[in-house]
C-alpha positions as CSV (number, residue, x, y, z in Angstrom):
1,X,0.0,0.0,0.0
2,X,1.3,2.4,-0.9
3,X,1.2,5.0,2.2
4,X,3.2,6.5,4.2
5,X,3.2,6.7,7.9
6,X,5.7,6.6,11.1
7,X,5.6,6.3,14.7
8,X,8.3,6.9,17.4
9,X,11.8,8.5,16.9
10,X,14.3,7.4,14.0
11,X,17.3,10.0,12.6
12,X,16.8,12.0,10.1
13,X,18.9,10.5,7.5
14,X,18.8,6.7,6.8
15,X,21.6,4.3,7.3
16,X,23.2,7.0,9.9
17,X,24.2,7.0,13.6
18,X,21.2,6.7,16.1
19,X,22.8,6.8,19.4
20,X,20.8,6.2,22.1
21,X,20.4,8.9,25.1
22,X,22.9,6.6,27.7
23,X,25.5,6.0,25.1
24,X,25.6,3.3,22.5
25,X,23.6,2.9,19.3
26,X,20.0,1.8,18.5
27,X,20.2,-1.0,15.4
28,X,18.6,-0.2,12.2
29,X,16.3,-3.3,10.1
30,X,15.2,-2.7,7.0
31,X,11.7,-4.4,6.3
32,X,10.9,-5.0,3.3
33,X,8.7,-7.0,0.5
34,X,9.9,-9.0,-3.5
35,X,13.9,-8.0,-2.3
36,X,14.8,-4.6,-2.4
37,X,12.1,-3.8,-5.1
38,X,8.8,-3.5,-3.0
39,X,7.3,-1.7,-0.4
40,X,9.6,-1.2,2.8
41,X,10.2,0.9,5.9
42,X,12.9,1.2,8.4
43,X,12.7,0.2,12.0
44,X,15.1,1.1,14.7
45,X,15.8,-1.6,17.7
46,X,16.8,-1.5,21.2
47,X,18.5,-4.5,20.6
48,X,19.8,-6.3,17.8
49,X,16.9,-8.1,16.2
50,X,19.5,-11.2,15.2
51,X,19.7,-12.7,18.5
52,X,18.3,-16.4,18.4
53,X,19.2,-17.9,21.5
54,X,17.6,-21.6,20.8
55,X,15.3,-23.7,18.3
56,X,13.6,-25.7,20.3
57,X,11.6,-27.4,18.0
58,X,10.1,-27.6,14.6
59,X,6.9,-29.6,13.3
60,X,4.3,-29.9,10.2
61,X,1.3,-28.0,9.9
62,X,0.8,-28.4,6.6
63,X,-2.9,-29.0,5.7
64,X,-4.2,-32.4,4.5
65,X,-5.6,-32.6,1.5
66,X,-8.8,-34.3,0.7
67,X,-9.4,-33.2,-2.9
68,X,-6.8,-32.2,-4.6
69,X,-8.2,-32.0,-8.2
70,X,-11.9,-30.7,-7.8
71,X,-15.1,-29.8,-9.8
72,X,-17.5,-29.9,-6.9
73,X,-19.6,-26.8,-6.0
74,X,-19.5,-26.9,-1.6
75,X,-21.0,-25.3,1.1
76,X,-18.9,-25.5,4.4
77,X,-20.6,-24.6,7.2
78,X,-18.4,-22.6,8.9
79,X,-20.1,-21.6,12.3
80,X,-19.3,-25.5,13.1
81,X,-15.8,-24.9,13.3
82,X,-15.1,-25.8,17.2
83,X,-13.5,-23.2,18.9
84,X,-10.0,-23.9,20.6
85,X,-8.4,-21.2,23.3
86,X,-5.1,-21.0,21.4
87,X,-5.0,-18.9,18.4
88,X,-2.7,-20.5,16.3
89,X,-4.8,-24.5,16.7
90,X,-7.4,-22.9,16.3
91,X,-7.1,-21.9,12.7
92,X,-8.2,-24.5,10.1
93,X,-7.1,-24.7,6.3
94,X,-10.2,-25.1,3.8
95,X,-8.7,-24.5,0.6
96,X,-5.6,-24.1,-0.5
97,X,-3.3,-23.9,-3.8
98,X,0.6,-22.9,-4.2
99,X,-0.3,-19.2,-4.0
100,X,-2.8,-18.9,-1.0
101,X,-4.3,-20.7,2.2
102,X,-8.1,-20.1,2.6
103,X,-9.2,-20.6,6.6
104,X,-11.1,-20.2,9.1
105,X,-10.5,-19.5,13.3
106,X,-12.3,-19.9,16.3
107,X,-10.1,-18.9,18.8
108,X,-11.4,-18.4,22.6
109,X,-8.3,-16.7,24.0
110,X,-5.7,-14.0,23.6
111,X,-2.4,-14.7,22.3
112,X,-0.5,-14.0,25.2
113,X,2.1,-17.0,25.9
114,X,4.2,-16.2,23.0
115,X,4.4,-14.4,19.6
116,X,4.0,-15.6,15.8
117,X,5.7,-15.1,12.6
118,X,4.1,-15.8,9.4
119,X,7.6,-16.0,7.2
120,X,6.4,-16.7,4.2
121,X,2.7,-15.2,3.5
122,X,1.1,-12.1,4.4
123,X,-1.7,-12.5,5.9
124,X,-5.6,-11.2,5.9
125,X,-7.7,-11.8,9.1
126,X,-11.1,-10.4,8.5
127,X,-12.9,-10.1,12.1
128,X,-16.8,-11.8,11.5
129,X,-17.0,-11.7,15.4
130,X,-14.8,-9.9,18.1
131,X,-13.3,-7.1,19.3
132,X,-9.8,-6.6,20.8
133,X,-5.9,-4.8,19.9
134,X,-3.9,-6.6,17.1
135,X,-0.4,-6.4,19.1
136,X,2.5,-5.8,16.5
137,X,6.3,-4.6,16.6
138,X,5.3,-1.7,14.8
139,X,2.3,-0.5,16.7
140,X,-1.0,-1.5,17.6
141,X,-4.2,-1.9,15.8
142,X,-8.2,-2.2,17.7
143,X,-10.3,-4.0,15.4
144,X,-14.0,-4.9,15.4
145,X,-16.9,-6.8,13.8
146,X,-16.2,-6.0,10.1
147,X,-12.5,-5.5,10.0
148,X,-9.9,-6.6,7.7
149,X,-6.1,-7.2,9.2
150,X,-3.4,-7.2,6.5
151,X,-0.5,-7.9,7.8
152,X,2.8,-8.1,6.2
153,X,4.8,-11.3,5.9
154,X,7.7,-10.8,8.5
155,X,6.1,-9.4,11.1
156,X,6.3,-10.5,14.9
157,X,2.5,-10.2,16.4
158,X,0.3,-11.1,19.1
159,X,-3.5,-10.8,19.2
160,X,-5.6,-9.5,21.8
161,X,-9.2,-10.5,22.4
162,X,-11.7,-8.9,24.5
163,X,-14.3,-11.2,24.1
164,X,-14.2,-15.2,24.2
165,X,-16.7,-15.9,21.2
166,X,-14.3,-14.8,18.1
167,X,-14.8,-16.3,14.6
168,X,-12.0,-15.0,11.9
169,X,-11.9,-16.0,8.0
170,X,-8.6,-15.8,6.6
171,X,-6.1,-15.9,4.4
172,X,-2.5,-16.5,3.9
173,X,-0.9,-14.9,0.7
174,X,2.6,-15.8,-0.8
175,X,2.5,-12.4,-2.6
176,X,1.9,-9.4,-1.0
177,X,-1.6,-7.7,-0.6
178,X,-2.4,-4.2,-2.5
179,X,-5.4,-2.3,-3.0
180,X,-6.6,-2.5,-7.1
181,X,-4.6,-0.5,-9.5
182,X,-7.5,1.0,-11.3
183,X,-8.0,2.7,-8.4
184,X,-4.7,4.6,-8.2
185,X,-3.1,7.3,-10.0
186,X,0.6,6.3,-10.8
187,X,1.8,7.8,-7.8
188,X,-0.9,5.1,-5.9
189,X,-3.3,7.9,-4.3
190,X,-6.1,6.6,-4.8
191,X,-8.6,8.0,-7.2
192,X,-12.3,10.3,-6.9
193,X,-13.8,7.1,-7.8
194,X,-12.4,4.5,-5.7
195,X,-14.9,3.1,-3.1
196,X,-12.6,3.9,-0.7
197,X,-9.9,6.3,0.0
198,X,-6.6,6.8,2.4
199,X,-8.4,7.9,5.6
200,X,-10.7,4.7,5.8
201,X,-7.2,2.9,6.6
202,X,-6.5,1.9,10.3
203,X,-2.9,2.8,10.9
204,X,-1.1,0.9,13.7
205,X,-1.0,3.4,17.1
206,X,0.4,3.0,20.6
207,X,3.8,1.9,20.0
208,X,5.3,-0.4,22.7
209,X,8.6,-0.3,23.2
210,X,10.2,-3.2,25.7
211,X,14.0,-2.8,26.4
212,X,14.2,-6.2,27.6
213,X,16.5,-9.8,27.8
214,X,15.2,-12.8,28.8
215,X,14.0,-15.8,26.8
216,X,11.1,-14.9,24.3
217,X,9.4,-17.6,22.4
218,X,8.2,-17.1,18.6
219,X,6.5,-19.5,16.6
220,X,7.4,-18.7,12.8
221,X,5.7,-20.6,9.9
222,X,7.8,-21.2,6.9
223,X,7.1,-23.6,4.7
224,X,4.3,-25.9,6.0
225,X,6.8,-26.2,9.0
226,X,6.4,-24.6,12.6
227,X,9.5,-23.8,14.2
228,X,9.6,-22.6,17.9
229,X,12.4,-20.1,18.4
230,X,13.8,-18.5,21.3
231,X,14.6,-15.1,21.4
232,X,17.2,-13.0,23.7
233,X,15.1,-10.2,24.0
234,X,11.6,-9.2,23.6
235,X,10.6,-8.3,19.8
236,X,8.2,-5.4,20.2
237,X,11.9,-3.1,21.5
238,X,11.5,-1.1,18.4
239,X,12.2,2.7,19.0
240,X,10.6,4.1,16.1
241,X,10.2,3.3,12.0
242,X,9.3,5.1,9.2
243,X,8.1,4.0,5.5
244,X,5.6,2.3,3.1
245,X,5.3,-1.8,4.6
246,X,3.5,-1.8,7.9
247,X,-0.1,-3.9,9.1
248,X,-3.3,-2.2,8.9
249,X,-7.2,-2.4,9.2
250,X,-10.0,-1.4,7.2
251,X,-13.4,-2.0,8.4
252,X,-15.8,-3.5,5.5
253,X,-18.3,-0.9,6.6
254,X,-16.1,1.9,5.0
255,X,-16.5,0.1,1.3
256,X,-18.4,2.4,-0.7
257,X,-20.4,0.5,-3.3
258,X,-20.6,1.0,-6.7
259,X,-23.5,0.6,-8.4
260,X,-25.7,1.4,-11.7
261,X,-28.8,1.0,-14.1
262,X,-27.8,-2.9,-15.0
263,X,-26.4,-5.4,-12.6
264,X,-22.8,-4.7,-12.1
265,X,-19.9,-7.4,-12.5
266,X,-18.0,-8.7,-9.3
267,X,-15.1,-6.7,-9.8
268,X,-16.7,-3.5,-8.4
269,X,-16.5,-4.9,-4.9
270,X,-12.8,-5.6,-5.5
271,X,-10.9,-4.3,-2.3
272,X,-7.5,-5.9,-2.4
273,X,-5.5,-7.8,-5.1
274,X,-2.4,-10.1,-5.4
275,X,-0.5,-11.0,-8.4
276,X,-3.0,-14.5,-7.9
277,X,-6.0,-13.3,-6.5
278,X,-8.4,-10.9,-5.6
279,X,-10.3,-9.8,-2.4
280,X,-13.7,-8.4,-3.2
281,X,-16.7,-7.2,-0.1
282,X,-20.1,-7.3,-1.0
283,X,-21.7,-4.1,1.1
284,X,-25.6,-3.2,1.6
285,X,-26.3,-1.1,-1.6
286,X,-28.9,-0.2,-3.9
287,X,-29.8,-2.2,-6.3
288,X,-29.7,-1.4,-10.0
289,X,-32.3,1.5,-11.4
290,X,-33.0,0.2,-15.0
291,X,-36.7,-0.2,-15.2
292,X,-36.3,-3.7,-16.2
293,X,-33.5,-4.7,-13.8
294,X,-32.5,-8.3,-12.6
295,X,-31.1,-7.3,-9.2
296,X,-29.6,-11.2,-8.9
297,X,-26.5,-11.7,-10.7
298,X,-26.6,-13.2,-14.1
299,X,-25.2,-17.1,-14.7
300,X,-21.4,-16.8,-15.3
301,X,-19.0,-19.5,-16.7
302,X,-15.8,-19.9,-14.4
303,X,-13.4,-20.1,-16.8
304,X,-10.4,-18.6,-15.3
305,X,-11.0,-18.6,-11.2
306,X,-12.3,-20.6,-8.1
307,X,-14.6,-18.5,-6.7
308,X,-14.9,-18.6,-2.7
309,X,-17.8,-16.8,-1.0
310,X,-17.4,-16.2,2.9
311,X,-21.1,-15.2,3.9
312,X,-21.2,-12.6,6.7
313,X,-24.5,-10.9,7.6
314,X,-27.9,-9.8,6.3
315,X,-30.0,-11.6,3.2
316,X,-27.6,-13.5,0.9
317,X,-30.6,-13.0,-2.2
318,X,-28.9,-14.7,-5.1
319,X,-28.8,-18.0,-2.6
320,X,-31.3,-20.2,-0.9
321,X,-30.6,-21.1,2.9
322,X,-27.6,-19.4,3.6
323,X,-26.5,-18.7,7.1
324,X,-23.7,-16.5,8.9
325,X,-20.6,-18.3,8.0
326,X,-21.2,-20.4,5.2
327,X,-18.7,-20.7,2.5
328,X,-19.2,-21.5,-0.5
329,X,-16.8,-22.5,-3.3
330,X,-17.9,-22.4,-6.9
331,X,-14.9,-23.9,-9.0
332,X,-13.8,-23.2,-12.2
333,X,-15.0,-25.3,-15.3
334,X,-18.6,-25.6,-14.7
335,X,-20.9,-22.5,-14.7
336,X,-23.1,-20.8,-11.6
337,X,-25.6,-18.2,-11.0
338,X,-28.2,-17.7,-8.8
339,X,-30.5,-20.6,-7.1
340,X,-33.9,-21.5,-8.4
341,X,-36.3,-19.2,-8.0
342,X,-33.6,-16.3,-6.6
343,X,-34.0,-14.2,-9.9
344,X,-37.3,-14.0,-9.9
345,X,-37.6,-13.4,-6.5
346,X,-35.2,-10.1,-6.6
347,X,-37.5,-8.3,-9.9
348,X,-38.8,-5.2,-7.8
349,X,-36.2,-5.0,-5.1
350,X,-34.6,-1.7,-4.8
351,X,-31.2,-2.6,-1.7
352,X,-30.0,-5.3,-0.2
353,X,-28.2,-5.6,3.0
354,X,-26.0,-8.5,2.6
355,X,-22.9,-8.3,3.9
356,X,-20.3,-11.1,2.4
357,X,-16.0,-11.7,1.7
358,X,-15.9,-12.9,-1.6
359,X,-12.1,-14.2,-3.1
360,X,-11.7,-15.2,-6.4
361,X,-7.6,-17.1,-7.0
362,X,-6.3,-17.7,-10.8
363,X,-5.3,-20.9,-9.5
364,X,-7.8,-24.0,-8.6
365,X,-8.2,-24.8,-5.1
366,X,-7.6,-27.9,-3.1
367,X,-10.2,-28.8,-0.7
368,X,-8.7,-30.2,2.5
369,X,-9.7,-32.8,5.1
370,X,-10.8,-29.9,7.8
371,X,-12.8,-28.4,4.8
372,X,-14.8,-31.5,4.2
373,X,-15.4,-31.7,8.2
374,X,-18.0,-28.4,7.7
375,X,-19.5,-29.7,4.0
376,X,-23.3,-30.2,3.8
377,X,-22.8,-32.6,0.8
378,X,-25.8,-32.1,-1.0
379,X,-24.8,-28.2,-2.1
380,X,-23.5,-29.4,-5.9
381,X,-27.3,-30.0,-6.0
382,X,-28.9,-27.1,-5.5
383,X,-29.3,-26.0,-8.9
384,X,-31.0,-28.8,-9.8
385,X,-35.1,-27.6,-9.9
């Protein structure tokens, strides 16, 4: 994203002398995305951030794979996830593919006994229940019902909940997130026309800074492997950054729909975009104005995409019995629309209040053993009059 923002005190020239008040210096990391090329900013430590005292262990956690060539349509009931009190077993892969992980999380309890690394993906947490602080090295982010976390590959977090029922959807990307191009100039502000602009992000706040040694344990995923690694000294000791790679929220509520005379295709909800995906929110709007207007979306061939709905709130029209966390995955090679009896139903309807996370990859998905856990098996069906 890019945006610039800072917190705390760094020098005023890069890659210079930052002595600290007592004598002796503060240590300079650059943070960075795709090498030297990408989006990065500057951070300034307490302590070196090299020191790995021990490895204590490493294990799989790899997802298990139950389909791995699919043409099924499926509806994964999502609400019958069990919750788990730790944050990290309680997040489930549904789908997956070599560029992204699709999940879901129940988790009961803070993350509080140590902190988490995702090294290879950046990741998207979008908050369908709960409220509580996103606890970073770089600052700290409150989120809500509605909110979107994007948060960088690299960085050292915790999560705070204050509540006990919390249910996330999520997903891990191994390119990094942006918000659509047609939406920027080419200096990236965004556009008049953008459903959303720079002041609807939520910039990390409150920076902590811990000058401390001890032994500080971070679980970092890297490929499919979880390795527990202790540190010499806590990770959130940074003194101040500066630059363009950073988390950040943005509530689904600030999405601005677009809308017009004739239904309008999916790629006006589009809020964020990989090189291998997009990330589109479907917001309470009006529907379209043409006299003769078929609010439901028309049949559509997936030719190019997996298309995964994650169903979040109000009156999902275009389906039949649809509930609060359903997902549903419509694959690519066989065409969908809406259910029997949904376009008809919609003629003379002038807004809808659904509220839904919709993610379209270029790749097709695997469907995983979890994933088949939450499946109603009959969904494939439901077309069928």
């Amino acid at each position: 994203m890019p945006l610039y923002h800072k917190l705390g005190e760094f020098p005023q020239k890069r890659h210079t002398q930052f002595v600290k008040p007592n004598g002796g210096f503060y240590y300079e990391q650059l943070f960075g995305t795709e090498g030297f090329h990408g989006n990065s900013s500057l951070l300034y430590h307490v302590h070196r951030p090299t020191q790995v005292k021990e490895i204590n262990k490493s294990y799989s956690v790899e997802p298990k794979i139950a389909i791995g060539k699919n043409i099924k349509s499926l509806l994964l009931k999502g609400f019958e996830l069990k919750p788990a009190d730790d944050f990290l077993e309680s997040r489930k892969a549904m789908l997956v593919n070599k560029d992204c992980t699709i999940g879901l999380a129940a988790p009961k309890k803070s993350l509080t006994e140590y902190f988490y690394k995702n090294a290879d993906a950046d990741e998207m947490i979008f908050i369908h229940k709960g409220k509580g602080k996103l606890r970073t090295m770089m600052g700290n982010i409150p989120f809500e019902y509605g909110d979107y976390l994007i948060i960088p590959r690299g960085i050292i977090y915790q999560i705070q909940f204050d509540t006990e029922d919390n249910r996330l959807f999520y997903v891990e990307s191994f390119a990094p997130f942006y918000t659509p191009k047609r939406y920027k100039n080419e200096s990236g502000q965004h556009l008049e026309h953008s459903p959303f602009c720079e002041r609807d992000f939520i910039l990390p706040t409150e920076l902590e800074t811990h000058d401390e040694k001890g032994d500080f344990l971070i679980k970092i995923k890297k490929e499919g492997m979880m390795h527990e690694v202790v540190y010499a000294t806590h990770p959130f000791d940074v003194i101040g950054w500066d630059g363009y790679n950073f988390p950040y929220g943005f509530s689904i509520h600030n999405f601005e729909p677009i809308t017009g005379r004739v239904h309008q295709p999916p790629p006006v909800h589009q809020t964020f975009e990989t090189s291998s995906f997009v990330v589109c929110s479907f917001v309470p709007r009006l529907y379209d104005y043409h006299p003769k207007a078929i609010p439901a979306p028309y049949n559509h061939s997936n030719i190019d995409s997996d298309e995964v709905l994650y169903y979040v709130d109000g009156d999902f029209m275009s389906r039949n019995n649809i509930e609060q966390g359903h997902i549903t995955l419509h694959p690519k090679g066989i065409p969908h629309g809406p259910a029997p009896g949904a376009m008809e139903r919609s003629i003379g309807h002038t807004a809808t209040e659904e509220l839904a996370v919709m993610v379209d990859t270029f790749r097709p998905l695997m469907v995983t053993e979890e994933a088949m856990g939450l499946d109603d098996g009959q969904y494939y069906k439901s077309w069928v009059e």
